[in-house]
C-alpha positions in Angstrom: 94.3 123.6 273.8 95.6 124.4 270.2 93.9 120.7 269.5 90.5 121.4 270.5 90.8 125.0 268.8 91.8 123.1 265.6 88.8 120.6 266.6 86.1 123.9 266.6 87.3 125.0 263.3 87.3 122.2 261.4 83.9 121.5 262.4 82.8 124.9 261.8 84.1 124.6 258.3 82.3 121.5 257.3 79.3 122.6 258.5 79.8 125.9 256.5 79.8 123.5 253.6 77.2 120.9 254.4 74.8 119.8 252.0 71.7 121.9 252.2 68.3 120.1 251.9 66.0 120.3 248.5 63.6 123.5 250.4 67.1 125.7 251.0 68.1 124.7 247.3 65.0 125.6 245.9 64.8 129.0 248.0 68.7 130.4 246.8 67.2 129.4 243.4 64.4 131.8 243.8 66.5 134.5 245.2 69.1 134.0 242.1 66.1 134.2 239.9 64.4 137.0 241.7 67.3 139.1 240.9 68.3 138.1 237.3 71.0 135.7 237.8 69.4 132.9 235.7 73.1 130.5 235.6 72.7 130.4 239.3 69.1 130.1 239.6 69.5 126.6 237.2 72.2 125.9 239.3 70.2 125.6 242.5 67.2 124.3 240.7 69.1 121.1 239.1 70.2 120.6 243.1 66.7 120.3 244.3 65.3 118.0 241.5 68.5 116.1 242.2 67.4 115.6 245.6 63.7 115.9 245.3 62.2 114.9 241.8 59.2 115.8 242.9 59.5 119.3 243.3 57.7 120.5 241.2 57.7 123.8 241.0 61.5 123.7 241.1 60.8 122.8 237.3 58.4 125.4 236.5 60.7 127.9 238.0 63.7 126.5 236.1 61.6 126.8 232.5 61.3 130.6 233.3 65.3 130.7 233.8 66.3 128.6 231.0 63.6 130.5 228.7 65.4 134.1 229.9 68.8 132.8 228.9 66.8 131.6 225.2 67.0 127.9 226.1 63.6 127.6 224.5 64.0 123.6 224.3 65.2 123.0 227.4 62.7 125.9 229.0 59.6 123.6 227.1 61.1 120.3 228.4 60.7 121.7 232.0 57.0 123.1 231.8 56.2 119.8 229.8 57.3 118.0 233.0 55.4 120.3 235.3 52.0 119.9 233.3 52.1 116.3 233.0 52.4 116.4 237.1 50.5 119.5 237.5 47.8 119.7 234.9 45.7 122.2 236.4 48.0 125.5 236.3 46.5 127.4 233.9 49.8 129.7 233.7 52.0 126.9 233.0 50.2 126.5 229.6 50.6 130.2 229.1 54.1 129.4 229.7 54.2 126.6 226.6 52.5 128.1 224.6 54.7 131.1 224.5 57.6 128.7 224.2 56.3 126.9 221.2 55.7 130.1 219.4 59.8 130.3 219.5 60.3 126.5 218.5 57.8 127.4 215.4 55.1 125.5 216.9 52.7 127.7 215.7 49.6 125.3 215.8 50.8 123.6 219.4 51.0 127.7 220.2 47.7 128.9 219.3 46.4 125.4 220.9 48.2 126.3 224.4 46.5 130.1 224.2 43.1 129.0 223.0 43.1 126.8 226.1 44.3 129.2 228.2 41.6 131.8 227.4 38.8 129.0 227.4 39.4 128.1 230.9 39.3 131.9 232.1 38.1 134.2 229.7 38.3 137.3 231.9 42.1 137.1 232.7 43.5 140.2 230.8 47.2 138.5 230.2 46.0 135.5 228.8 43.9 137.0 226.1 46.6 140.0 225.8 49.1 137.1 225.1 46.6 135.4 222.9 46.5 138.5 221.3 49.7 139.4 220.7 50.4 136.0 219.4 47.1 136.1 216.5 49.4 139.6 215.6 52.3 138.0 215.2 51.5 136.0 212.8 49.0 138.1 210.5 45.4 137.0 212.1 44.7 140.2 212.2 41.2 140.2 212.7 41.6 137.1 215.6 43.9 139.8 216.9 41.1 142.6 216.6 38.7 141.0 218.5 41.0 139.7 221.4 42.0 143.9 221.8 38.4 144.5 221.7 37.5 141.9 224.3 40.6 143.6 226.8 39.2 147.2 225.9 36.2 146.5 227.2 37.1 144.5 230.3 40.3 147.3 231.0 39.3 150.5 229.8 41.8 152.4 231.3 44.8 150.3 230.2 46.4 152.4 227.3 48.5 149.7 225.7 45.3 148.2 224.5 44.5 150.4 222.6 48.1 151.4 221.4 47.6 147.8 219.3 44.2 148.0 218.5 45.3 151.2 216.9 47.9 149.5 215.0 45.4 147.1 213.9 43.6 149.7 212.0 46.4 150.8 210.3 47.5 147.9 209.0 43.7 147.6 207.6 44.6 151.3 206.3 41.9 152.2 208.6 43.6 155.7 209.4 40.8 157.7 211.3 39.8 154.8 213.4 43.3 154.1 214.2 44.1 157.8 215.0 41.1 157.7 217.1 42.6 154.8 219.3 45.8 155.9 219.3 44.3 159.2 220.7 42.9 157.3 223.7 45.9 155.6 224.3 47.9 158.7 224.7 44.8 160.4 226.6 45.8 157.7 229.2 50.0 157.6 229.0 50.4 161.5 228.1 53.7 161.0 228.8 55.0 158.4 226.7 56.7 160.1 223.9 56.8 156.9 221.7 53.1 156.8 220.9 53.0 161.1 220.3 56.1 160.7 218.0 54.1 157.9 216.6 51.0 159.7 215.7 52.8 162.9 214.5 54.9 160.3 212.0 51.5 159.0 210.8 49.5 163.1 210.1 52.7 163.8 208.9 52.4 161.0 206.4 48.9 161.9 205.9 50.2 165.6 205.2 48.0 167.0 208.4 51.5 168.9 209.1 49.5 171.3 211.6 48.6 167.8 213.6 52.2 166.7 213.0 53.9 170.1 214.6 51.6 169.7 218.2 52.4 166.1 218.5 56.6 166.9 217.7 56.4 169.6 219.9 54.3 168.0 222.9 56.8 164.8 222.4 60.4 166.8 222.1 59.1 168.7 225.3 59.9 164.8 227.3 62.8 164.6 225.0 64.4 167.6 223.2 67.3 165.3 221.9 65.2 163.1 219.4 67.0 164.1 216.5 64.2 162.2 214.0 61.4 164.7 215.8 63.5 167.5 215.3 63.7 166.6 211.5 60.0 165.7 211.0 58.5 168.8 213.5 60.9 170.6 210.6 59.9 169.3 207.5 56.1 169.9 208.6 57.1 173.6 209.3 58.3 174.1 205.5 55.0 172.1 204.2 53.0 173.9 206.3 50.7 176.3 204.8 52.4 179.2 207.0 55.2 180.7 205.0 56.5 182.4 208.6 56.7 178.7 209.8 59.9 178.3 207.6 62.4 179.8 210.2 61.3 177.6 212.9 61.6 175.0 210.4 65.2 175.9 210.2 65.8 176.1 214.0 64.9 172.9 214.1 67.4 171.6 211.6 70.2 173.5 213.5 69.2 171.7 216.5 69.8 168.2 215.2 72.4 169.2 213.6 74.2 170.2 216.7 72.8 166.9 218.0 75.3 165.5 215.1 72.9 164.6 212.2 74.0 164.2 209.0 70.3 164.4 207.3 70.0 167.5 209.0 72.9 169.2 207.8 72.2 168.6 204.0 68.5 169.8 204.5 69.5 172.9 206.1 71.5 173.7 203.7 68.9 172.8 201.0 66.3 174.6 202.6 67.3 177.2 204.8 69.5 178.9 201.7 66.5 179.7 199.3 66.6 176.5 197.6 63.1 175.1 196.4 61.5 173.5 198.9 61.3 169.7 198.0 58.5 167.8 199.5 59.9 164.1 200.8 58.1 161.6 203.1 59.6 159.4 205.9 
């Protein structure tokens, strides 16, 4: 009896440990990669090439793992193997391109994106990418036109505009821009980077009226932001208002208790009678 016990559980071990076939490889890998656990996700995808080469997929899956973990060579060698077996993906040559951007490929990389938008020139991530990339490295006008080509198929999409804005300003087109930047934040009112953004840029522009709203609608999502505390204070003292100075000073104390350093020495330069100075960020 204790024999054919022993029997049971030896076979029930072995078959615990079996080798699993190419399609149960592939679909841990998957699961590994679904959830961020790229070693493991490689792992499982080397084990169903090694037992199907012809899985291909299995490659294009293990680019996207190797290209998380920065393998940028090894990520390329994969998606170079899937197109030359699968030469119709359009997303794999997304995938490429991207990936000769970060070997400094930047011709095989703007190659690799123009393709992809010339085979579908309505997909909104190809051209976005496309985008992004003629940004990268200075085309800003290339870049222009590829934002105006997504506003006008995805008018509603605020991060658009949030880069056609900063197109404009890097052209030191500042009402255009602010008028872009407006849109964006007409459509994500809650995103506090692009109001801190535009209240940096009128406060730079010494609109310091325009500067306090967008502070103050941006430290109501997040009083803590000790640089909006600063610059909502600053505009206070270069404000036109005299009466705005005590506020300005409020402020100060605020980020000061918030442990800044900056805050403490204008405070004491400003809120003591001192000449007001006037200093840009």
């Amino acid at each position: 009896m204790k024999l054919h016990v022993s029997i049971v559980l030896c076979l029930l071990w072995s078959g615990a440990f079996a080798q699993k076939t190419a399609k149960e490889y592939f679909k841990l890998g998957g699961i590994y990669l679904d959830t961020g656990n790229y070693v493991m996700a490689i792992k499982y995808y080397d084990s169903t090439i090694s037992l199907d080469s012809t899985n291909y997929d299995s490659y294009y899956n293990r680019c996207l793992a190797k290209k998380s973990l920065k393998d940028y060579k090894g990520s390329f060698d994969d998606i170079s193997k899937f197109i030359i077996n699968i030469p119709d993906e359009i997303d794999a040559y997304l995938q490429r391109a991207k990936l000769k951007f970060e070997l400094k490929d930047t011709l095989g990389s703007k190659t690799d994106f123009n393709y992809c938008v010339a085979m579908d020139s309505t997909n909104l991530s190809y051209k976005y990418s496309r985008g992004l990339f003629y940004y990268d490295i200075n085309l800003y006008d290339s870049s222009k036109i590829d934002f105006n080509d997504l506003i006008r198929l995805s008018p509603k999409t605020a991060k658009y505009y949030h880069f056609r804005s900063l197109l404009d300003f890097l052209n030191d087109n500042y009402e255009s821009g602010l008028t872009y930047l407006g849109v964006c934040i007409q459509l994500d009112s809650l995103n506090e980077k692009n109001i801190s953004f535009r209240g940096r840029l009128k406060f730079r522009h010494k609109d310091y009226y325009g500067a306090i709203i967008d502070f103050t609608t941006a430290l109501s999502l997040n009083n803590k932001n000790i640089e909006n505390l600063i610059l909502r204070a600053k505009s206070y003292f270069f404000n036109d208002n005299d009466d705005d100075d005590e506020l300005g000073c409020l402020d100060l104390q605020s980020a000061i208790k918030l442990g800044s350093k900056e805050a403490e020495e204008l405070e004491k330069d400003l809120c003591n009678g001192d000449e007001i100075v006037e200093t840009r960020n």
